[in-house]
N, CA, C and O atoms as a DFTB+ gen file, in Angstrom:
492 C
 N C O
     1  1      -0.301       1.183      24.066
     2  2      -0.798       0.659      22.806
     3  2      -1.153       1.800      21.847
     4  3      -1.254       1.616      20.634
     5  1      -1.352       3.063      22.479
     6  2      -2.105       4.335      21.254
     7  2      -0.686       4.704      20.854
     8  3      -0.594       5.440      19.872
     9  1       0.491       4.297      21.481
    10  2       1.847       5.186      20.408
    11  2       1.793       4.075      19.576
    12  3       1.447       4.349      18.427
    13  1       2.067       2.707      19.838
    14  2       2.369       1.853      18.584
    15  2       1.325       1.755      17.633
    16  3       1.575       1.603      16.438
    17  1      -0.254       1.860      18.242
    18  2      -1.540       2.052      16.945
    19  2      -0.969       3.241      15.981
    20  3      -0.986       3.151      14.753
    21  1      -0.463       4.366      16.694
    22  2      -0.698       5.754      15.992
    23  2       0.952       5.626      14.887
    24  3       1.105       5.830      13.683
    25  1       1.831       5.254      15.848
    26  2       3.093       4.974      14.783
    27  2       2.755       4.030      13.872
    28  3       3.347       4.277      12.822
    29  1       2.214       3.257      13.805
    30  2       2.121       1.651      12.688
    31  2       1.367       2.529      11.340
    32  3       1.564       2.607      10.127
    33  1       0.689       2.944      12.035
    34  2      -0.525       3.796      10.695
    35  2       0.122       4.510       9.677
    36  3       0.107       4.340       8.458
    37  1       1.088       5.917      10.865
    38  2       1.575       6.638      10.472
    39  2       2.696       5.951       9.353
    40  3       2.508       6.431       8.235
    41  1       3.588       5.147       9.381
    42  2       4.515       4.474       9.148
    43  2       3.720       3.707       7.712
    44  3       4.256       3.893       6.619
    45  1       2.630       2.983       7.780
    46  2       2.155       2.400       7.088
    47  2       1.641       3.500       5.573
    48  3       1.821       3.372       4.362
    49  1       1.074       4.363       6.273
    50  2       0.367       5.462       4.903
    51  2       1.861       6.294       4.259
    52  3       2.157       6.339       3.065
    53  1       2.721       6.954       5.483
    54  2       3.991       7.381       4.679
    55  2       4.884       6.445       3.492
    56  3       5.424       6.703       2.417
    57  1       4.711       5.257       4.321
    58  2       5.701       3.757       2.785
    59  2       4.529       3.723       1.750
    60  3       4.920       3.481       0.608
    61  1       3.101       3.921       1.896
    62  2       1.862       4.112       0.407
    63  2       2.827       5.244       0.006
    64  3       3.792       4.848      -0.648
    65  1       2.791       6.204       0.186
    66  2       3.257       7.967      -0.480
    67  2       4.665       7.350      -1.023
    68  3       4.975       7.362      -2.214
    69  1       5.366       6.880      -0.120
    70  2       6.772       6.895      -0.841
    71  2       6.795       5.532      -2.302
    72  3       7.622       5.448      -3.210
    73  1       5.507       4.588      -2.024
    74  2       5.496       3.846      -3.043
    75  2       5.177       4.180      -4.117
    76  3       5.686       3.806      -5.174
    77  1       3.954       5.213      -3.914
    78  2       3.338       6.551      -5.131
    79  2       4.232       6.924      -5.855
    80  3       4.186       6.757      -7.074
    81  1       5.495       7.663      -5.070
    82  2       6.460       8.680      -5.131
    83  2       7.175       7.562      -6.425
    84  3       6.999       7.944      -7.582
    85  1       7.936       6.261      -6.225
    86  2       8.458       5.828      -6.845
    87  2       7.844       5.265      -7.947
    88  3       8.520       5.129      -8.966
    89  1       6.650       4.902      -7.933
    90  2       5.565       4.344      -9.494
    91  2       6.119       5.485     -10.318
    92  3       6.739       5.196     -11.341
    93  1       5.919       7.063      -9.892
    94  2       5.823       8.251     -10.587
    95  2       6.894       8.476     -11.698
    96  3       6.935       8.515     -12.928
    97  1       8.235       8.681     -10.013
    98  2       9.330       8.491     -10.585
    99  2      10.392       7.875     -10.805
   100  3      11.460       8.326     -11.218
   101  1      10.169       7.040     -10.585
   102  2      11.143       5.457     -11.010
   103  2      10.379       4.195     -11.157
   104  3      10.524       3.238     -10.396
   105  1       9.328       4.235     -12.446
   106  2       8.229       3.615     -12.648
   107  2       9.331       1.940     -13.028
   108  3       8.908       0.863     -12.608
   109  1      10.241       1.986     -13.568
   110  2      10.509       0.734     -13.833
   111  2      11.031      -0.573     -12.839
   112  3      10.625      -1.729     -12.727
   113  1      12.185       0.233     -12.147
   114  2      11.968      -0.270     -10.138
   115  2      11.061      -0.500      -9.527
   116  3      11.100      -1.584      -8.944
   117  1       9.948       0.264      -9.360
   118  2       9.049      -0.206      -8.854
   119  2       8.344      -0.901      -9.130
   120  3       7.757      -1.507      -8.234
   121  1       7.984      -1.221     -10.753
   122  2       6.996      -2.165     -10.943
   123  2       7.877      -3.750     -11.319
   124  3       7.300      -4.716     -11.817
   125  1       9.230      -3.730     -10.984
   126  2       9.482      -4.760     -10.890
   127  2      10.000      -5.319      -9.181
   128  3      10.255      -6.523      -9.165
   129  1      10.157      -4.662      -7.925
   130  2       9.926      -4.476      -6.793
   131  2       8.563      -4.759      -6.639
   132  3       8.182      -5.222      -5.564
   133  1       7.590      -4.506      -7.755
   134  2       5.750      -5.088      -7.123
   135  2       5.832      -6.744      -7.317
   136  3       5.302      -7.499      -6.503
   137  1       6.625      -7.263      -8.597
   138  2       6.668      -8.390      -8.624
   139  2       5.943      -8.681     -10.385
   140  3       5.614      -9.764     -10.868
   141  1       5.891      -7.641     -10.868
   142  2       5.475      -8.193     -12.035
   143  2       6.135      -6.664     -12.948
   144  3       5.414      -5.666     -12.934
   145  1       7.635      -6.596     -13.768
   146  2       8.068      -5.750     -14.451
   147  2       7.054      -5.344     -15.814
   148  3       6.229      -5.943     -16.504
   149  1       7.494      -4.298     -15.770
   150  2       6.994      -3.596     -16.854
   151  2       7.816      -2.684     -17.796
   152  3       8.765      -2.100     -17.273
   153  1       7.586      -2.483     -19.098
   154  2       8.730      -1.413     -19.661
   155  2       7.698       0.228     -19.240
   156  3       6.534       0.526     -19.508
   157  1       8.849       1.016     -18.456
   158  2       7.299       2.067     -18.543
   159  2       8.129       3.484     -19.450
   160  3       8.264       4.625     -19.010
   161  1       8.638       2.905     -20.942
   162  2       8.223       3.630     -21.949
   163  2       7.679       3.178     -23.399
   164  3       7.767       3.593     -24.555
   165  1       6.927       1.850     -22.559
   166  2       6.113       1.689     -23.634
   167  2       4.402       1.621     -23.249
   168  3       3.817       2.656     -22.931
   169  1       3.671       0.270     -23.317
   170  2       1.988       0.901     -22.842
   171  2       2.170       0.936     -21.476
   172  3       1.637       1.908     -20.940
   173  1       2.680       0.276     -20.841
   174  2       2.515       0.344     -19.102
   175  2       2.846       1.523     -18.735
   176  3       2.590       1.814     -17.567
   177  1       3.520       2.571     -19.619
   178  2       3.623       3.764     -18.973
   179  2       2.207       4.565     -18.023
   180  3       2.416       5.102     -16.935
   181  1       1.330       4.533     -18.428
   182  2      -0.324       5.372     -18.079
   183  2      -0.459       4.626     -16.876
   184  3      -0.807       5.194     -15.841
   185  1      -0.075       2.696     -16.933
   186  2      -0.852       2.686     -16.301
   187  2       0.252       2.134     -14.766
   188  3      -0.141       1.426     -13.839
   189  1       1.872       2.823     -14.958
   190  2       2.145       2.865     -13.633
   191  2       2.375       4.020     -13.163
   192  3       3.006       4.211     -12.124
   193  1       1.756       5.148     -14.074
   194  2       1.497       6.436     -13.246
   195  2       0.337       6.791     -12.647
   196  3       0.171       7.737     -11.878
   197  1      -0.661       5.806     -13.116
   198  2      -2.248       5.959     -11.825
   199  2      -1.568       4.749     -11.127
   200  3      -1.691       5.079      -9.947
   201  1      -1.031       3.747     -11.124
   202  2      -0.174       3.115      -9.561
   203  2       0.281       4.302      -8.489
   204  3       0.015       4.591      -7.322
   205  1       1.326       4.947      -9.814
   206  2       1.910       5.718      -8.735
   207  2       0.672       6.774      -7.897
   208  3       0.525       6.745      -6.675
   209  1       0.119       7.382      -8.528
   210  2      -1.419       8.329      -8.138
   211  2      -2.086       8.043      -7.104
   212  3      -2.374       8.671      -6.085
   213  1      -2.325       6.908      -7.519
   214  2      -3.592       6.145      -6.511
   215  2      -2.809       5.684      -5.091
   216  3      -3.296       5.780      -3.965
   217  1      -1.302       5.095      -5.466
   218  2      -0.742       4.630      -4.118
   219  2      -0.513       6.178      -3.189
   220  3      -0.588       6.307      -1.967
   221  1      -0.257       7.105      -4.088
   222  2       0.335       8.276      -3.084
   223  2      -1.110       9.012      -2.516
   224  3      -1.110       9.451      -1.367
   225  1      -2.070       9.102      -3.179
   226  2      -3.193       9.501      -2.659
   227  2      -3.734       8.881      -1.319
   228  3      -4.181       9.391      -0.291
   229  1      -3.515       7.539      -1.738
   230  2      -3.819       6.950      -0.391
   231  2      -3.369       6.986       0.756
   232  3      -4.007       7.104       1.802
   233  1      -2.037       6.867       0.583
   234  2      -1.217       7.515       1.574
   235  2      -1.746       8.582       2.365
   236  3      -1.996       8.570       3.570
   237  1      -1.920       9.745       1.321
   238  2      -1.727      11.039       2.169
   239  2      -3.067      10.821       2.714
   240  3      -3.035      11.360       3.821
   241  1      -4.279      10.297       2.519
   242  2      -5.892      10.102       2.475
   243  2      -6.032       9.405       4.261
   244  3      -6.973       9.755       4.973
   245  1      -4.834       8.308       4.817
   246  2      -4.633       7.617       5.532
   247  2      -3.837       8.593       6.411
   248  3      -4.124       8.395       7.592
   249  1      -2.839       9.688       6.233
   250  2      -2.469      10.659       7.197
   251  2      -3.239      11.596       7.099
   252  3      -2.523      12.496       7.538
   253  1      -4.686      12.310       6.711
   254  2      -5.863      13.019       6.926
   255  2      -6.559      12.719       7.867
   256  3      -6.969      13.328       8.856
   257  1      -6.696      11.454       7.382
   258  2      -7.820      10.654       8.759
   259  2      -7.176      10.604       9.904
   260  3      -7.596      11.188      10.902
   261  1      -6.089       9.903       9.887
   262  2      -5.683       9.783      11.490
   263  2      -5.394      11.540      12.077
   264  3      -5.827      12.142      13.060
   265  1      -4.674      11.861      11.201
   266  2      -4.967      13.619      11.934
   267  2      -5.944      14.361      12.052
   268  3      -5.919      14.921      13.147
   269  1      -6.993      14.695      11.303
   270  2      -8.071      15.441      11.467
   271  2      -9.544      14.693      11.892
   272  3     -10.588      15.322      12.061
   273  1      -9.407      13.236      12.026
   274  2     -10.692      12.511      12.630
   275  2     -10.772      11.834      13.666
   276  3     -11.537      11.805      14.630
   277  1      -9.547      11.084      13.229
   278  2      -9.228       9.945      14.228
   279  2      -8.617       8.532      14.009
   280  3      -8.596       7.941      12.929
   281  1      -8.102       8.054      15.246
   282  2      -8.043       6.280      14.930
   283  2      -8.869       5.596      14.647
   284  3      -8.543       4.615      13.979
   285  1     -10.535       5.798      15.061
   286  2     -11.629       4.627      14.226
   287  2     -11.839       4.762      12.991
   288  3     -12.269       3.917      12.205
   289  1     -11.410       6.291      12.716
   290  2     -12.018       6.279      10.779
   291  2     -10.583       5.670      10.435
   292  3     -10.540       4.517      10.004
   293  1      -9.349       6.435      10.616
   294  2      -8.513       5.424       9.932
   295  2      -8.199       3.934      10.348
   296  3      -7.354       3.318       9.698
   297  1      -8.647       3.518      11.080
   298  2      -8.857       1.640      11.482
   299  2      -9.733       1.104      10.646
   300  3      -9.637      -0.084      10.340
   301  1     -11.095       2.209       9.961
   302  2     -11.798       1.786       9.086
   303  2     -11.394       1.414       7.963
   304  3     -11.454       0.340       7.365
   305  1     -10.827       2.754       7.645
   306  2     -10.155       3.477       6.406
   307  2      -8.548       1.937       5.877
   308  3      -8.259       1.527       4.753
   309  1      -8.036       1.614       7.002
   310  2      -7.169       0.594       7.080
   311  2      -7.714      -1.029       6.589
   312  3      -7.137      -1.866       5.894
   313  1      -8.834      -1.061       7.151
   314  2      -9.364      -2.255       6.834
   315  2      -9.865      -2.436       5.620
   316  3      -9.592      -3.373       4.869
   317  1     -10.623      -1.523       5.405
   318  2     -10.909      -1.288       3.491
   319  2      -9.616      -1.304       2.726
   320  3      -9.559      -1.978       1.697
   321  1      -8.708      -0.709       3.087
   322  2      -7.588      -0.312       2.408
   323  2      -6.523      -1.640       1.822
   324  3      -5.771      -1.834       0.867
   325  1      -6.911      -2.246       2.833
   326  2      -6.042      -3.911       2.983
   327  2      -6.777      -4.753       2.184
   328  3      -6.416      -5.930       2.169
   329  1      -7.842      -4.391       1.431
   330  2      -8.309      -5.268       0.487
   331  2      -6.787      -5.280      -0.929
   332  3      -6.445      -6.197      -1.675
   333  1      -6.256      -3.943      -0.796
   334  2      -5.588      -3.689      -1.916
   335  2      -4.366      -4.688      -2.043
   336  3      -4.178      -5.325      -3.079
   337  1      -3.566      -4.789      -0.963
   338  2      -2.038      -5.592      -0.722
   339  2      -2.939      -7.026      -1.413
   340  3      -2.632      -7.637      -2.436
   341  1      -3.841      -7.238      -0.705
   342  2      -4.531      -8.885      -1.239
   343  2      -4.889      -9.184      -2.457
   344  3      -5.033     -10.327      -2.890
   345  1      -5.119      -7.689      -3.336
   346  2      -5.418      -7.786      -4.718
   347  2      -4.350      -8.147      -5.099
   348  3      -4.297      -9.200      -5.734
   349  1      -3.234      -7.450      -4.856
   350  2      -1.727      -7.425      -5.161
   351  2      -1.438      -8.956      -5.149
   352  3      -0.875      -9.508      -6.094
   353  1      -1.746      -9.447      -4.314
   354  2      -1.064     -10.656      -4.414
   355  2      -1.387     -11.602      -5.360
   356  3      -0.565     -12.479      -5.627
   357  1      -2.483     -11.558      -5.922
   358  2      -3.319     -12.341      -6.680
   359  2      -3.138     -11.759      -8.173
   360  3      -3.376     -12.430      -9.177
   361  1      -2.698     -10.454      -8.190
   362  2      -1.972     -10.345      -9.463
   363  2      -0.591     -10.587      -9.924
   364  3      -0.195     -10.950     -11.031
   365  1       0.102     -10.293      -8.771
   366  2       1.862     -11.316      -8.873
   367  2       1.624     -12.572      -9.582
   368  3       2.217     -12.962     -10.588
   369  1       0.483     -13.290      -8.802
   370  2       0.623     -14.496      -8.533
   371  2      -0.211     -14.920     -10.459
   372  3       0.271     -15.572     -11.385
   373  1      -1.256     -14.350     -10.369
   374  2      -1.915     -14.320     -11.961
   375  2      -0.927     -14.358     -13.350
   376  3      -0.969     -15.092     -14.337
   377  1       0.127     -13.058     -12.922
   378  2       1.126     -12.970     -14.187
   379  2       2.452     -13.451     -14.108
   380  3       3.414     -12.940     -14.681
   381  1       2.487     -14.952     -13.014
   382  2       3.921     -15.378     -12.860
   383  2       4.844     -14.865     -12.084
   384  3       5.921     -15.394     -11.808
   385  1       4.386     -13.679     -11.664
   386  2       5.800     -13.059     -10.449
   387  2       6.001     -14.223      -9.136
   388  3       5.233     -14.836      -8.394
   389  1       7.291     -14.147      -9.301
   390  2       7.451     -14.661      -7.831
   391  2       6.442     -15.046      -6.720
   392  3       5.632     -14.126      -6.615
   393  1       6.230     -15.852      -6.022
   394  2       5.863     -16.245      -4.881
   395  2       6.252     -15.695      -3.737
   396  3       5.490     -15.231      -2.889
   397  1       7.343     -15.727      -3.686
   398  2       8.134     -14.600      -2.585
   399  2       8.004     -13.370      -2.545
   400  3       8.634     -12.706      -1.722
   401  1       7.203     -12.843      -3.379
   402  2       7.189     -11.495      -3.588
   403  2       5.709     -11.322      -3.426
   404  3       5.303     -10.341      -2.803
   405  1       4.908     -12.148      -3.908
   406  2       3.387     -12.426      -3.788
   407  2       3.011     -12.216      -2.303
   408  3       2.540     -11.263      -1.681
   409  1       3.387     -13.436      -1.981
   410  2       3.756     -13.608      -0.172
   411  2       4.154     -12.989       0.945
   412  3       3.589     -12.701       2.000
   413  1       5.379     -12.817       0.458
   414  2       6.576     -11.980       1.697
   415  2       5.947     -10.508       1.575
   416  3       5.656      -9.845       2.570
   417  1       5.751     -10.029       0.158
   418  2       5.646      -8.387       0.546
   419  2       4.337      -7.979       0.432
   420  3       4.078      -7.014       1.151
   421  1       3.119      -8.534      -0.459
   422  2       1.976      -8.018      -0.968
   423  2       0.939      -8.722       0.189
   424  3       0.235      -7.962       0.854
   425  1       0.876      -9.939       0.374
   426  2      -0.134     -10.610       1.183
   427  2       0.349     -10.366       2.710
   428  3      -0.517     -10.446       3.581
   429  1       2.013      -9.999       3.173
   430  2       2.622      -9.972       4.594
   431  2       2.018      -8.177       4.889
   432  3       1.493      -7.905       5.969
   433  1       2.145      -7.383       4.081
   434  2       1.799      -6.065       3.808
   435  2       0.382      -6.226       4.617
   436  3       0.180      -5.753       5.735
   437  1      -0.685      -7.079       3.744
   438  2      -2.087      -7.378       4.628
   439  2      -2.349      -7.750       5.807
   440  3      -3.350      -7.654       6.518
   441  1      -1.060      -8.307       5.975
   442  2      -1.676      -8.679       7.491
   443  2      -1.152      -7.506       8.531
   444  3      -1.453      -7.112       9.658
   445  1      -0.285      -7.206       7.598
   446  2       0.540      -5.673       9.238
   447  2      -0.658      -4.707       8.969
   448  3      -1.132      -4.340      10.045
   449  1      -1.413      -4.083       7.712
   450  2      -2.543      -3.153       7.841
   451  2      -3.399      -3.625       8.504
   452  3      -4.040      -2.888       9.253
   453  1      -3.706      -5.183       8.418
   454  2      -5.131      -5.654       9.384
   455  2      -4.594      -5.557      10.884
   456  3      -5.237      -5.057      11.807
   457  1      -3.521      -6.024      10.969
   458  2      -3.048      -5.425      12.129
   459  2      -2.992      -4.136      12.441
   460  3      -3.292      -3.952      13.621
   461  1      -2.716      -3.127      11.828
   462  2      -2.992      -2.026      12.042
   463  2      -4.567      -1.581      12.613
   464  3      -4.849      -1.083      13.703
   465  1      -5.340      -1.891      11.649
   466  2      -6.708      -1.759      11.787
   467  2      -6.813      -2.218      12.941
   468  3      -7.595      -1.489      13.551
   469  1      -6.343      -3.275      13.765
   470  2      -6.958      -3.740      14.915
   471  2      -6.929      -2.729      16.045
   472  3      -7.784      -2.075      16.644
   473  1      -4.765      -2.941      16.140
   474  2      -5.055      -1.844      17.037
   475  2      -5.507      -0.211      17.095
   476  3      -5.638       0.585      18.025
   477  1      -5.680      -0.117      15.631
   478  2      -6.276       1.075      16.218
   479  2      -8.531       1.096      16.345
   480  3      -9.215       2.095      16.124
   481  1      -8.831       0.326      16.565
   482  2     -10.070       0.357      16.526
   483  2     -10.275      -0.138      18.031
   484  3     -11.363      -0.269      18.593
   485  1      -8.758      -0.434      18.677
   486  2      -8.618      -0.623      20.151
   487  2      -7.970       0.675      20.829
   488  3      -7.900       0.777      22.054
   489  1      -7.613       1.422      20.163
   490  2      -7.447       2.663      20.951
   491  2      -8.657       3.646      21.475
   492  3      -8.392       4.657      22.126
């Protein structure tokens, strides 16, 4: 169970960084891949480059912990973190995006981190 806790995490914070990576630089893909498009050279520009910021920070924030502390801070760190996919969903869902996209990727996202969190607060 500690390789699949430690891979799920790992796996989980690297797809945050690479989601960062793409807000940054391919802000218009991605924010229509979140489920609610944006033009990002007009105002949404600012604000899908703190998407991109904040998602890649977290990322790397989630491969700190599990390397230099441990699996309970990042099981912590996971469970707090999974408030975010749930925000997500409730903003798809607020500005008309898809359901399937609400669902399948933003709210399904929550349950593999709470899953995450589990097993690793069982390692």
């Amino acid at each position: 169970m500690t390789v699949t806790a430690y891979t799920l995490a790992v796996v989980l914070d690297l797809f945050v960084v690479f989601i960062g990576y793409r807000f940054l630089f391919q802000p218009g893909p991605a924010a229509a891949g979140y489920g609610v498009p944006a033009d990002p050279a007009g105002d949404a520009a600012a604000y899908l480059t703190i998407k991109g910021a904040r998602d890649g920070v977290l990322g790397l924030m989630g491969l700190a912990l599990l390397a230099f502390v441990g699996a309970h801070a990042e099981a912590w760190f996971m469970l707090v973190v999974a408030i975010l996919p749930l925000g997500d969903t409730l903003i798809v869902l607020r500005h008309g995006g898809p359901k399937a996209t609400a669902f399948g990727i933003h709210f399904a996202t929550a349950v593999v981190v709470l899953i995450s969190a589990g097993l690793l607060f069982a390692v």
